[in-house]
C-alpha positions in Angstrom: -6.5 -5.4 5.3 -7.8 -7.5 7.9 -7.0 -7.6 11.6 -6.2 -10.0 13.9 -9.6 -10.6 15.3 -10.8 -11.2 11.6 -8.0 -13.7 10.7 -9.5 -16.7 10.1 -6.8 -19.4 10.9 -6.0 -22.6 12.8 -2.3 -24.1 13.3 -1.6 -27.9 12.5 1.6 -29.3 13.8 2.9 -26.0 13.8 2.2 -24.4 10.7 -0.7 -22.3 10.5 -3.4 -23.0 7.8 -5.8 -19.9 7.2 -9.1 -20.9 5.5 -9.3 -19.9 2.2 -12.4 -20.0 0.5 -13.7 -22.0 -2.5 -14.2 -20.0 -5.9 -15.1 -23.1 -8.0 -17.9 -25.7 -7.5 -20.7 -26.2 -5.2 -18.0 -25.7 -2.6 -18.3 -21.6 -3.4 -22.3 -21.7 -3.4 -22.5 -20.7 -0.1 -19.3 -17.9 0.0 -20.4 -16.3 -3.0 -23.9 -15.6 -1.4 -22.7 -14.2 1.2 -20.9 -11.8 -0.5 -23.5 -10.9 -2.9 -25.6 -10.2 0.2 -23.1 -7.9 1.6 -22.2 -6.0 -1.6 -26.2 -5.2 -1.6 -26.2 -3.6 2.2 -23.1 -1.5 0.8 -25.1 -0.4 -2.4 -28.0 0.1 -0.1 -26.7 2.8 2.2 -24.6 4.8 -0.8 -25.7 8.1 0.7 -26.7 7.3 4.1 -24.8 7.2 7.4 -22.1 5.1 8.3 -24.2 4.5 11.5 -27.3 3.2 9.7 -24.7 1.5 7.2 -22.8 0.0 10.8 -26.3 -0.9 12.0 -27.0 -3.3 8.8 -24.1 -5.1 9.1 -24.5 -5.8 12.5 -28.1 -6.9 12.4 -26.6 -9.5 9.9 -23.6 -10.5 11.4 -24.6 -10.6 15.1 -25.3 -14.3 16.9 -24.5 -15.6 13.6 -21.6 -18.5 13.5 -20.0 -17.4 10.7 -19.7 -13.9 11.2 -15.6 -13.3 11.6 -16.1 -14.2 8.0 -19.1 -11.9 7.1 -17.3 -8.7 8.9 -13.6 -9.9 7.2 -15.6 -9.3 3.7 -17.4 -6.4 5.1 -14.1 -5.2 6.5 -12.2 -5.3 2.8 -16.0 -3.4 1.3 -14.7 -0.9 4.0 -11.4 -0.4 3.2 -12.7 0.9 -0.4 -15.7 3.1 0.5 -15.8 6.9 1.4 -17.2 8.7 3.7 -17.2 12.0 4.4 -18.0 14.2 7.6 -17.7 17.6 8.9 -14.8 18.8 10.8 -14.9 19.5 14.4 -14.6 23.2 14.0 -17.0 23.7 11.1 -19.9 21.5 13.1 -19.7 22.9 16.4 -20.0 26.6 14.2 -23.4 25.1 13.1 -24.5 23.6 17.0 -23.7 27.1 17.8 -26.1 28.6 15.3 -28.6 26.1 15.6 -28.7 26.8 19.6 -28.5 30.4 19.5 -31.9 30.5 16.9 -33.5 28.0 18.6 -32.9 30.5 22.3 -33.5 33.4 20.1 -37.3 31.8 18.7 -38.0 31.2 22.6 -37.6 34.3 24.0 -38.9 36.5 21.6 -42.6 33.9 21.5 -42.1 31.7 24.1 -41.5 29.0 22.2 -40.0 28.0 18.7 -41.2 25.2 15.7 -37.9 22.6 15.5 -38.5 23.0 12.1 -38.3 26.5 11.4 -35.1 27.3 13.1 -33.7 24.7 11.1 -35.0 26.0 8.1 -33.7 29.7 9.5 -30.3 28.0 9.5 -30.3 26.6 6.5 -30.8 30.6 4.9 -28.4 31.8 6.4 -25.4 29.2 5.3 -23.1 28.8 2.4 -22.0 24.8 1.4 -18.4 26.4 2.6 -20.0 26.1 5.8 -20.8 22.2 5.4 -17.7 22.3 3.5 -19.3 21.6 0.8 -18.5 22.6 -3.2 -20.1 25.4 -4.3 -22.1 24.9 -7.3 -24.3 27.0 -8.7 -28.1 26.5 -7.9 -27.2 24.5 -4.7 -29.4 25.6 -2.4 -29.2 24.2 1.5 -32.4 22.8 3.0 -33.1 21.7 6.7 -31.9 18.2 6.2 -28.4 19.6 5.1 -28.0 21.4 8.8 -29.2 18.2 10.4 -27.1 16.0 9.2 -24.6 18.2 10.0 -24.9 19.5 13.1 -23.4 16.0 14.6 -21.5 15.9 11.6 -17.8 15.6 13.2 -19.2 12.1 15.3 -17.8 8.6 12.7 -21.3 7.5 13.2 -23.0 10.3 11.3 -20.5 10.6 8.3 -22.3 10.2 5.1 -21.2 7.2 2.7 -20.5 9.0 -0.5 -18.4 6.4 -2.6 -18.5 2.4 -2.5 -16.5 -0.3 -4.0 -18.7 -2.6 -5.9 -16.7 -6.1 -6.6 -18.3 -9.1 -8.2 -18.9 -11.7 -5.3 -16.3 -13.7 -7.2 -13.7 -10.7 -6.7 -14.6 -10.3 -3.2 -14.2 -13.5 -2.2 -10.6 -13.9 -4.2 -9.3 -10.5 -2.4 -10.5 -12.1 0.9 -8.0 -15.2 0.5 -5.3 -13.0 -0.5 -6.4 -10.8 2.7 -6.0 -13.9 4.8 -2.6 -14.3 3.4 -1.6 -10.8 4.3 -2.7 -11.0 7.5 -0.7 -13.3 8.5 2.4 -11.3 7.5 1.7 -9.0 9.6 2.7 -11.5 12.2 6.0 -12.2 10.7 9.3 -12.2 12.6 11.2 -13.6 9.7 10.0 -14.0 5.7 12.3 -15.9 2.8 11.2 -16.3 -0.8 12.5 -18.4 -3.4 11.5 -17.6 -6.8 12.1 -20.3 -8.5 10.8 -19.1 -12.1 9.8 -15.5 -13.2 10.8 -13.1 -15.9 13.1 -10.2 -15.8 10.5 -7.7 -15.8 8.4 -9.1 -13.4 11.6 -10.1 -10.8 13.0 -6.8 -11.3 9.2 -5.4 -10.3 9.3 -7.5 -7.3 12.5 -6.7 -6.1 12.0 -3.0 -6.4 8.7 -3.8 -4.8 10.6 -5.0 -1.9 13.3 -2.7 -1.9 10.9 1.0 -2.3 9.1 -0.5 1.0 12.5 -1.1 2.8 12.2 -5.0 3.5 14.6 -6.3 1.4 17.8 -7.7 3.6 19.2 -9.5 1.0 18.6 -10.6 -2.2 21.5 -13.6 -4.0 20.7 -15.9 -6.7 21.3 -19.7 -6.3 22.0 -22.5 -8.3 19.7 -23.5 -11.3 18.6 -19.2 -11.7 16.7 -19.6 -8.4 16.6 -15.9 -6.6 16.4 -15.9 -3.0 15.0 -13.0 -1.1 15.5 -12.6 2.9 13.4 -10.0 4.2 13.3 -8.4 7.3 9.4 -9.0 9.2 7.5 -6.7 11.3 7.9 -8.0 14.3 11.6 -8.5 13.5 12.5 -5.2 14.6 12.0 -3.6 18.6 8.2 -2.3 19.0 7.1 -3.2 15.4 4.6 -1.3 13.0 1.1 -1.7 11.9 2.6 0.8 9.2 5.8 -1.5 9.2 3.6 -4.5 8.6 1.1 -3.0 6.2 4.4 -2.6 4.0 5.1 -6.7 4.8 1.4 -7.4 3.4 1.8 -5.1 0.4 4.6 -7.0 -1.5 2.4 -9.9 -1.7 0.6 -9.0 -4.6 3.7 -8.3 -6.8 4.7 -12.1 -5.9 1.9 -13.6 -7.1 2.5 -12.0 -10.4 6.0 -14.2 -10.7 5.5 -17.9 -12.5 6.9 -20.1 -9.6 7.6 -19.4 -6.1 7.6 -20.7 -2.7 7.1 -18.3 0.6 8.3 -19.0 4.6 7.7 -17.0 7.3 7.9 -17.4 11.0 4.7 -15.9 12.1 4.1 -15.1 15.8 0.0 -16.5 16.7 -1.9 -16.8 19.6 -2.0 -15.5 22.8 1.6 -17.0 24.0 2.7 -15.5 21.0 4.2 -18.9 19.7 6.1 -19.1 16.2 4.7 -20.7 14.1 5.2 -21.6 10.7 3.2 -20.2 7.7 4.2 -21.1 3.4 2.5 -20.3 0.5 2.8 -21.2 -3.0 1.3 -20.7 -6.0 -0.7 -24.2 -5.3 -2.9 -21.7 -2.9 -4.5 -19.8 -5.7 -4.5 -16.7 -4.3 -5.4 -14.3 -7.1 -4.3 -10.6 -6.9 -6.0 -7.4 -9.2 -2.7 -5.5 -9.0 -1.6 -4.4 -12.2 1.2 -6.3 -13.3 3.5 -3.1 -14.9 6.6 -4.8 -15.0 9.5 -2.7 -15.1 7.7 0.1 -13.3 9.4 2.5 -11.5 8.1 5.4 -9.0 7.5 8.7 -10.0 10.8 10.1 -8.7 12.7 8.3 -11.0 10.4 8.6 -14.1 10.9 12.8 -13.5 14.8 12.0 -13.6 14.0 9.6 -16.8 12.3 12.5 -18.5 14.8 15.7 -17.7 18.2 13.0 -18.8 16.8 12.1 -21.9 15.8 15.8 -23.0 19.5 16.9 -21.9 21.4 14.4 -24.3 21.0 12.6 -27.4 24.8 11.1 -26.9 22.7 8.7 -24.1 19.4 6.6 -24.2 18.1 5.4 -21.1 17.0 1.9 -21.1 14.9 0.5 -18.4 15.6 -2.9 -19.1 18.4 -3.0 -16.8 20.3 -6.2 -16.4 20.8 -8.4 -13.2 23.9 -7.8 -11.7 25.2 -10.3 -9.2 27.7 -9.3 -6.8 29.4 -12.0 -4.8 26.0 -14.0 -4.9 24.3 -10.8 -4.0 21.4 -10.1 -7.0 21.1 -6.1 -7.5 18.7 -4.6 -9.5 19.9 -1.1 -11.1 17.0 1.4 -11.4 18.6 2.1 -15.7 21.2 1.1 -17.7 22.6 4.1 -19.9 23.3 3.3 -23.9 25.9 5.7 -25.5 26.1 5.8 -29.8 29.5 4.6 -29.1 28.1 1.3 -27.6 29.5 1.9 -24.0 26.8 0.9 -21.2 26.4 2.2 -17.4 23.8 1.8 -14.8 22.5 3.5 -12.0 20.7 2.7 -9.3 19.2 4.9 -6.7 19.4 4.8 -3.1 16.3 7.1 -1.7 13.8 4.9 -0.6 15.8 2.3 1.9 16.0 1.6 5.7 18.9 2.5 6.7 19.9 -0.9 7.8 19.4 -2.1 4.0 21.5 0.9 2.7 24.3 0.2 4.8 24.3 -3.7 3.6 24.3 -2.5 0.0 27.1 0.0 0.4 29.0 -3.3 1.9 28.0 -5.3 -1.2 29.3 -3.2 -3.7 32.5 -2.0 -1.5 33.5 -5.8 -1.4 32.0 -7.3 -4.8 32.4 -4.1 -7.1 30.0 -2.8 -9.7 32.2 -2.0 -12.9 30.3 1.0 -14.6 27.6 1.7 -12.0 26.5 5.3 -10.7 24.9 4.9 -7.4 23.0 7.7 -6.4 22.2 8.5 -3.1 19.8 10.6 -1.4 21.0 13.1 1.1 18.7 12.2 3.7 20.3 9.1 4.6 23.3 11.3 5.5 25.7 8.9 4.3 28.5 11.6 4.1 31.8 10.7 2.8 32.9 8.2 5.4 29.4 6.4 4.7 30.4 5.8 0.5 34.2 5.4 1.4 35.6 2.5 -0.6 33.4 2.3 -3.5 34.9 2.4 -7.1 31.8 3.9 -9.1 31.0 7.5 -8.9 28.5 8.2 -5.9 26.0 11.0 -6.8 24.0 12.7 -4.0 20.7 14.5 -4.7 17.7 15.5 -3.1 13.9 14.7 -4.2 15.5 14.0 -7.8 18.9 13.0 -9.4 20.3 16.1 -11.2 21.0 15.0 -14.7 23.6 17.1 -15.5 25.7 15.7 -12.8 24.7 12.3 -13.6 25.4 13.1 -17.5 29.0 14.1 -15.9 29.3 11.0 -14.2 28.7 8.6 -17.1 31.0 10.6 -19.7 33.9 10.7 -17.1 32.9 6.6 -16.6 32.6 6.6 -20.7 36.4 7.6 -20.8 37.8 5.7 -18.3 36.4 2.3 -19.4 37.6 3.4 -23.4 
């Protein structure tokens, strides 16, 4: 993710226009090169410090006019690498033993060899103490107690993992970087999808909905879904957190066939709105895995224990779009019974608050004929909170119990025959 001071963005008669960079052409020569270069300084420093790592990047980047972009691609290299360091308790152990043989060498001859104390050190630890894993044969040497007797500073942790895109990757999660940034500037955010199959819509809306954006969702004229969403800044002393979650959905859009974004994004230093749109005519690319119906591993747990309790019911994932008074819900399954009765459920456990109380109101005024909601206790809805809804309401904690919900659906089963 980028920050602010990485965005690379200018406004034109209001709207702001981040700039995206080529992947075809002789237009990409010179991107493409530069992240080729950088991916080579990562490589480089796999198992050095992330001070001598820091000190290679800058030694490229400083005084040079394009460097918000060289540190933006550096920045995203970042995000993927590990490092690891020592713990503050576990390196200032080591200091401790490093200082008391090095005062222990002096007295006894005056003087001490930098080298041998380290190497007296070094006998006398296990990898627990550089929290390392014990394997057999691993035997600590002098360089393992000084790289971590400063271990616990950022500077001195050791790179031990990098993310090694093709310059053409790196340069296409940029541009969608840019893109995400400027969400996390959003006060308000509406998308129209204007073409996109049912797995894929129901993967975005649940997308939306897990990260608790989703304000409303209805569907329009001509199949068109439109999605209001709440932005970060939209709510009193907004989130990094809140607009990481903002940025994250992005992805799962660009998955969809057609669409068109609008956001009222808050830029520069008066912290003017300003408008920002995207559409598919960007290119922005994204590598998240397009897994369509997916669903989070909550609900797959409930999937598994239902369909090992009944053979009456088969759970279908392919749930149908219900549309309630204009407002588009998205059950989480739709229940099959041999006598060919069908029920859905959807589960509430994952919502802001504020979005859980607008979809109680939805399905209180539009109704949702055969639909078990199920609603986490944590929301501490109570009674009052479900109070005129006409499908059973099913509260749970960590996971649906699928006995009660088997209960629910026959006593629905009946009713409806």
């Amino acid at each position: 993710m980028l920050t602010n001071d990485l965005l690379a963005a200018t406004v034109r008669r209001g709207r702001v226009c981040p700039f995206y960079l080529d992947l075809e052409g002789e237009a990409a020569h010179d991107g493409l090169s530069r992240a080729a270069a950088l991916i080579e300084i990562y490589q480089a420093h796999l198992g050095a410090s992330r001070g001598e790592l820091d000190d290679a990047l800058k030694a490229r980047t400083s005084g040079s006019p394009h460097w918000r972009l060289e540190r933006g691609l550096a920045k995203l290299l970042n995000d993927k690498s590990r490092f690891r360091g020592l713990s503050s308790e576990p390196a200032a152990a080591l200091r401790w033993r490093v200082f008391r043989a090095a005062a222990q060498a002096r007295v006894s001859g005056g003087g001490f060899a930098r080298s041998a104390v380290l190497e007296r050190v070094a006998a006398e630890l296990s990898p627990a103490d550089l929290e390392l894993e014990e394997s057999e044969g691993l035997v600590l040497n002098t360089g393992d107690v000084e790289h971590g007797l400063y271990g616990d500073l950022k500077r001195n942790e050791r790179v031990i993992s990098i993310w090694e895109p093709s310059p053409r990757q790196l340069l296409e999660r940029y541009n969608l970087a840019l893109a995400q940034a400027c969400l996390l500037r959003a006060q308000s955010l509406s998308v129209e999808v204007l073409a996109a199959d049912p797995p894929r819509l129901r993967q975005l809306l649940r997308q939306v909905k897990f990260q608790g954006l989703l304000q409303s969702a209805r569907r329009k004229r001509g199949g068109k879904v439109l999605l209001e969403l709440d932005g970060p800044l939209s709510i009193f002393g907004g989130t990094a957190r809140y607009g990481v979650k903002m940025a994250g959905f992005l992805p799962a859009l660009l998955l969809c066939e057609d669409w068109r974004l609008k956001a009222q994004v808050e830029l520069g230093r008066g912290r003017t709105l300003r408008k920002f749109e995207l559409t598919p005519e960007q290119g922005l690319v994204t590598h998240a895995r397009d897994v369509g119906a997916w669903l989070p591993d909550l609900i797959e747990a409930f999937a598994g224990r239902f369909e090992e309790l009944t053979e009456d019911w088969s759970v279908d994932r392919e749930v149908p779009l219900l549309n309630l008074g204009g407002e588009l819900v998205v059950p989480d399954f739709r229940f099959k019974h041999v006598s060919g009765f069908e029920a859905s459920m959807e589960v509430l456990g994952y919502w802001r608050r504020g979005g859980v109380a607008r979809r109680l109101e939805v399905l209180a005024e539009g109704g949702a004929p055969n639909l078990i909601l199920a609603v986490d206790q944590s929301l501490r809805l109570g009674e009052e909170g479900v109070k005129g809804l006409s499908g059973p309401v099913v509260p749970f904690r960590e996971i649906p119990n699928s006995r009660t919900v088997l209960r629910a659906l026959e006593k629905l089963r009946k009713a409806g025959g």
